[in-house]
BAVO-722983 format. One record per residue: residue number from 0; x, y, z of N, C-alpha, C in turn. Coordinates in pm, 1 decimal. Each point is the difference from the previous one (the first is absolute). Example, Ala and Ser with C-alpha at 12.3 -4.5 7.8 and 13.67 -1.06 7.14 Angstrom:
<atoms>
  pos      n.c1      n.c2      n.c3     ca.c1     ca.c2     ca.c3      c.c1      c.c2      c.c3
    0    1319.0    -569.0     780.0     -89.0     119.0       0.0      90.0     120.0       0.0
    1     -35.0     105.0     -72.0      82.0     119.0       6.0     -77.0     109.0      73.0
</atoms>
This chain:
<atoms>
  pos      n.c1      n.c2      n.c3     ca.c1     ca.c2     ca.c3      c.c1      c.c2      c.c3
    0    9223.9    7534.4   11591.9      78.0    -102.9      64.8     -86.4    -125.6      11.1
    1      88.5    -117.3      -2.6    -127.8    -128.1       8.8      91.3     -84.0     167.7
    2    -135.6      10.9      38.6      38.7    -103.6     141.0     -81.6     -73.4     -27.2
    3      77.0    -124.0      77.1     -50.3    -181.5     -26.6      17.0     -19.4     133.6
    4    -141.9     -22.7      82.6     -40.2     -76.5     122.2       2.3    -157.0     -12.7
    5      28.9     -30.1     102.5      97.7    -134.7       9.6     -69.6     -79.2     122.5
    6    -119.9    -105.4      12.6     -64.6     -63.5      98.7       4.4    -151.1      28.3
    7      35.6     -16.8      58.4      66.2    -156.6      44.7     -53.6     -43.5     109.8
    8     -81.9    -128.8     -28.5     -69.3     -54.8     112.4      42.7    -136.8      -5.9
    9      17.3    -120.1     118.8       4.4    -104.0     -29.4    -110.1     -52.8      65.1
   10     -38.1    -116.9     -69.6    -127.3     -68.8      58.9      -5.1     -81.9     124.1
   11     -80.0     -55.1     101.1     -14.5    -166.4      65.8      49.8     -46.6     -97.0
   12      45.3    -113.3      52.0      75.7     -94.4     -87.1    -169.8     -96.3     -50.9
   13      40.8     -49.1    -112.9    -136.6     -43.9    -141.5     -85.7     112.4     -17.2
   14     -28.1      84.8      60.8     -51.6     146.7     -50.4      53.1     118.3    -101.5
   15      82.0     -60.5     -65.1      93.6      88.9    -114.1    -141.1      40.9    -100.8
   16     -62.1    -117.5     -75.0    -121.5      30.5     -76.8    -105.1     141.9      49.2
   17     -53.6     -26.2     114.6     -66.0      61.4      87.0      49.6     159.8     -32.5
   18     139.1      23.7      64.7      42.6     101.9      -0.1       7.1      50.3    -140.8
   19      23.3     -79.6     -72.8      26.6      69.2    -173.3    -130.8      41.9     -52.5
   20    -112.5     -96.5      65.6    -138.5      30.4     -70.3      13.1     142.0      55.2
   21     -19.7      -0.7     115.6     -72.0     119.8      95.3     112.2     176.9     -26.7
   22     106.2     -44.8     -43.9      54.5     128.9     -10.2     -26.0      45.4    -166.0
   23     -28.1    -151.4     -65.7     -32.3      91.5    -170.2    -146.3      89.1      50.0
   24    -115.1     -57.2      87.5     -89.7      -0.7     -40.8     -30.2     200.1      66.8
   25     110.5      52.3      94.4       3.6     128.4      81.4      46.4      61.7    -119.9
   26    -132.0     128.2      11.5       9.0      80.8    -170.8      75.6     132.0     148.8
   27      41.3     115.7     -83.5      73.3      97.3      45.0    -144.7     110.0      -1.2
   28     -10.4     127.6      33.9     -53.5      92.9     -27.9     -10.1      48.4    -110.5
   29     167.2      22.1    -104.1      34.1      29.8     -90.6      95.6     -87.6     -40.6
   30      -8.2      21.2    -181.9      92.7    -148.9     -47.7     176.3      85.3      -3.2
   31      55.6     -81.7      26.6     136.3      28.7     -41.0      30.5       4.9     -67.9
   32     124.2      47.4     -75.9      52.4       0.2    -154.8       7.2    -129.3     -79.0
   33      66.7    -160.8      96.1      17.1     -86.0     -15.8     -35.1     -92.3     169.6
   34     -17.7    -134.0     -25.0     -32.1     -64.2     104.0      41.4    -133.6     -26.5
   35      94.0     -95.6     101.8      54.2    -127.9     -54.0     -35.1     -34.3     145.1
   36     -40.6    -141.7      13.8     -15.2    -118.7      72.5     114.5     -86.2       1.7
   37      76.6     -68.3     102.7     104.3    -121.2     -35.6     -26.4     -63.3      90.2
   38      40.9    -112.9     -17.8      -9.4     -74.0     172.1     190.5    -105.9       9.7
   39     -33.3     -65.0      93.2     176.9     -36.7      26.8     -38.2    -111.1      26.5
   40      88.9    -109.4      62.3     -16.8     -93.8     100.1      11.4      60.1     124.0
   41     -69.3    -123.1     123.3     -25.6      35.8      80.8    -177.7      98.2      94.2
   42     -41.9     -22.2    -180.5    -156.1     104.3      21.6     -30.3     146.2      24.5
   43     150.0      23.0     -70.7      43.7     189.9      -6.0     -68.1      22.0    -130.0
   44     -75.2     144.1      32.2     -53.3     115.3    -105.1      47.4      76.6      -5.8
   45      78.3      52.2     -98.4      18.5     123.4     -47.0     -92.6      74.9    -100.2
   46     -32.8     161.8      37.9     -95.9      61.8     -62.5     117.8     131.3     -68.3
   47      23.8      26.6    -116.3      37.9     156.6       5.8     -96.9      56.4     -92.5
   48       6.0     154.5     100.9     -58.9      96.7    -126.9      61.6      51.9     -41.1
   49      33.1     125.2     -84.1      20.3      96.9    -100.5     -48.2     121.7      -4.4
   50      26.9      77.9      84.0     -39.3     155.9     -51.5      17.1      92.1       4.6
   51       0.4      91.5     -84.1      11.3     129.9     -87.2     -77.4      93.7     164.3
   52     200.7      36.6      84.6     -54.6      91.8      86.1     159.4      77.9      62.8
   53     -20.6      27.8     101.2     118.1      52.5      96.2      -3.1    -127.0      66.8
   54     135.3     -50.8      77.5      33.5     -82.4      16.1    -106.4     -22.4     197.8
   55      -3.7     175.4      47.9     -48.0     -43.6     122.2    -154.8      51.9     -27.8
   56     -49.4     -51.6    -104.3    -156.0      54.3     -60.3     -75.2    -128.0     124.2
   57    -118.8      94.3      21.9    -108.0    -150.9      42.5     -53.6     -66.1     -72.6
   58      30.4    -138.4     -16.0     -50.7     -49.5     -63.3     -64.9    -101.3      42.0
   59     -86.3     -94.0    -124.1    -129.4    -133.2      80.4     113.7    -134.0      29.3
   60       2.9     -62.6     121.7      56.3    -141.8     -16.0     -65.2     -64.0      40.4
   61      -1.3    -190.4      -7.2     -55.2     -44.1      -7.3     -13.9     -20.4     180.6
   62    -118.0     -38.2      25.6     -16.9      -6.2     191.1      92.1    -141.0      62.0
   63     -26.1      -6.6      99.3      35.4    -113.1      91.6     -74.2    -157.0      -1.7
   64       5.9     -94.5     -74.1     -96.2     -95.6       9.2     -36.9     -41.3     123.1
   65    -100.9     -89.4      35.4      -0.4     -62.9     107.7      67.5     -37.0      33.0
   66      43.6     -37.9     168.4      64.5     -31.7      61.7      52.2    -144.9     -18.6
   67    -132.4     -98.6     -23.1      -4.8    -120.2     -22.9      50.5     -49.0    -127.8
   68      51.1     105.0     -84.1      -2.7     -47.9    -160.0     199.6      14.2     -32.8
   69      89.0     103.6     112.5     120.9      62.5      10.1      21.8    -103.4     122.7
   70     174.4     -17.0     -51.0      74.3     -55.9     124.4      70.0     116.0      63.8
   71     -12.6     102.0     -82.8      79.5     140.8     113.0     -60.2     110.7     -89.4
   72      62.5     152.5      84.8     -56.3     110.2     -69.0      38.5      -1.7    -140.4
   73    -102.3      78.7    -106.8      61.3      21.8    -143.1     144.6      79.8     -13.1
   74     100.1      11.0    -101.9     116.9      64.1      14.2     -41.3     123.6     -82.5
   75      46.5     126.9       2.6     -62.9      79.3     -90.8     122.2      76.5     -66.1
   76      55.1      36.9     -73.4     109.2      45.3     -92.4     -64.2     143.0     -80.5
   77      67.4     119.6      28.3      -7.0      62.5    -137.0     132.9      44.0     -88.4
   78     -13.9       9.8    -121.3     121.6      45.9     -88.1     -43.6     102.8     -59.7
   79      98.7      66.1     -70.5       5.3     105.9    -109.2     100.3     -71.9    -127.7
   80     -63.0      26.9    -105.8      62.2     -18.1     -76.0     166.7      15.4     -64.5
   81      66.2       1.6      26.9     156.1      -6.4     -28.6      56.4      11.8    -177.7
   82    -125.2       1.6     -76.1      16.6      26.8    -158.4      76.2     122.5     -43.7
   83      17.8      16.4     -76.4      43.5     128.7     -51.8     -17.9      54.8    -143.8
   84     -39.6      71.9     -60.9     -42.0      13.4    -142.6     134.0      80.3     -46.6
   85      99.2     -44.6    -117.1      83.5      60.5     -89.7     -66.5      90.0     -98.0
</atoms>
């Protein structure tokens, strides 16, 4: 099964950079299958991973930035894949 963790932080406002540096630069324990960075307006990060598990597996996410760097808590999302193979 593939679950895709889903992490959403928004920045202080002119701290969008900040936040994008600092969440590429947080390595995991272990790599994920796949790993994408986005950002939005407003100084939102989005992080997802990718991986090859059970949907309620433990897995690594990324931590809590500083306080000073977030205008509120991170949002955290998980999915399961919804694919289907014919």
């Amino acid at each position: 099964m593939t679950v895709a963790l889903m992490w959403e932080a928004r920045a202080v406002p002119g701290r969008g950079e900040d936040l994008l540096a600092w969440t590429r630069a947080q390595r995991l324990p272990r790599p994920p299958l796949r790993r994408e960075t986005l950002r939005a307006p407003q100084d939102r990060v989005l992080v997802i991973t990718w991986w090859d598990a059970a949907y309620d597996a433990e897995l690594p996410e990324l931590p809590e930035p500083d306080g000073g760097l977030v205008a509120r808590a991170v949002h955290r999302w998980r999915f399961e894949s919804a694919d289907t193979e014919d």
